[in-house]
VMD Tcl script that draws the C-alpha trace (Angstrom):
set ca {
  {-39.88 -51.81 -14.42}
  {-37.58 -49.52 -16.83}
  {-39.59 -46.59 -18.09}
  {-38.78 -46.84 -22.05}
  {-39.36 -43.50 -24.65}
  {-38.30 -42.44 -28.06}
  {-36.68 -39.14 -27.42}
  {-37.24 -38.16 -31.47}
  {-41.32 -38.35 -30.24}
  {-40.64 -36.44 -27.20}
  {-41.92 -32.73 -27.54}
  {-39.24 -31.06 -25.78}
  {-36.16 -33.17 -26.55}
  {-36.99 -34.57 -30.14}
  {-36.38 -30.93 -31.82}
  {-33.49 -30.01 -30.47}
  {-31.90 -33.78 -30.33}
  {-32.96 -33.58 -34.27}
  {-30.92 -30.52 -34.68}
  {-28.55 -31.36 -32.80}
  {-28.55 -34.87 -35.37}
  {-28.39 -32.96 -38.10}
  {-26.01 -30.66 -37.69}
  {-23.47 -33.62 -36.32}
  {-24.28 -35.53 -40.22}
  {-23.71 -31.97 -42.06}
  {-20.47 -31.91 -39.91}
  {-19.61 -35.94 -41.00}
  {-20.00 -35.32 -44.37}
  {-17.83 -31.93 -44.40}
  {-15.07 -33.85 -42.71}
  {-15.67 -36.64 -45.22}
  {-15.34 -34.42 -47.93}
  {-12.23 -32.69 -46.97}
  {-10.57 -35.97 -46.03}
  {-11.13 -37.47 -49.96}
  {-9.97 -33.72 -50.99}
  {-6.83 -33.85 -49.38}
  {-5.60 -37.23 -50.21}
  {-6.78 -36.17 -53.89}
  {-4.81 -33.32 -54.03}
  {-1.64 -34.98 -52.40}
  {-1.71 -37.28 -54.69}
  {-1.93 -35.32 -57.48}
  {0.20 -32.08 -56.54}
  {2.26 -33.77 -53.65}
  {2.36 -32.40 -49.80}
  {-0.01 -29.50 -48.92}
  {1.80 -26.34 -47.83}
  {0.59 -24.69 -45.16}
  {-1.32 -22.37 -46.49}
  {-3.33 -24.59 -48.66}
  {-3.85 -26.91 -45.33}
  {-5.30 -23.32 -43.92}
  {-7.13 -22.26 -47.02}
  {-9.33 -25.86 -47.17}
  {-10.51 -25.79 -43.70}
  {-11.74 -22.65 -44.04}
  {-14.26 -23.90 -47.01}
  {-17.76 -24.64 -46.72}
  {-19.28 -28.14 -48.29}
  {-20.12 -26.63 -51.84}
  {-17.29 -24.96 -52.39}
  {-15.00 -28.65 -51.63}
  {-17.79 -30.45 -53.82}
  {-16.32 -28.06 -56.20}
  {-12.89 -28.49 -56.06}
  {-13.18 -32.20 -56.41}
  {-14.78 -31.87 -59.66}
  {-12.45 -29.00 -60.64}
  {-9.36 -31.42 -59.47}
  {-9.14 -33.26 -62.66}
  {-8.95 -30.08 -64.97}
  {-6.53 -27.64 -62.27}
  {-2.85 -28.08 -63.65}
  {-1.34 -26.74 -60.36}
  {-2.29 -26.44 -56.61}
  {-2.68 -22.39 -56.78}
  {-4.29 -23.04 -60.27}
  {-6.82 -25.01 -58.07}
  {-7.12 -23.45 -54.72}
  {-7.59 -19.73 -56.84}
  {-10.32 -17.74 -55.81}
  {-11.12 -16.90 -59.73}
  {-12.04 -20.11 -60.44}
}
mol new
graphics top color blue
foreach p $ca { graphics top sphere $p radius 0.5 }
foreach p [lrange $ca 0 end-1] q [lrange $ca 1 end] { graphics top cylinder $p $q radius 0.2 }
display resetview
């Protein structure tokens, strides 16, 4: 007879397999984020360089939630990718 649990009501595994849940969707979305950035952004400015390849993977969530609304208002890829702004 197979022994059957729910791991998420287990007290030693369910908090860490949680976490460990969590952190994987944070990491989904990011990637989800970026990937709708980038095909923005070549479609509006053309192929990334290099260093704008390097500059968006080093961004956290917020700061692509705010490119993509600053997108529609940036008239160039540095005007976008600026720190200033």
């Amino acid at each position: 007879m197979p022994l059957v649990i729910d791991i998420m009501e287990n007290q030693i595994i369910g908090p860490a397999f949680r976490s460990g849940r969590q952190e994987g969707l944070q990491e989904g979305r990011q990637e989800g984020e970026l990937r709708i950035l980038r095909i923005q952004m070549e479609k509006r400015f053309g192929p990334l360089p290099a260093w704008a390849q390097t500059k968006l993977a080093t961004l956290a969530s917020a700061e692509l939630e705010r490119l993509g609304e600053r997108i529609f208002e940036a008239t160039t890829l540095e005007d976008l990718l600026s720190p200033t702004n």
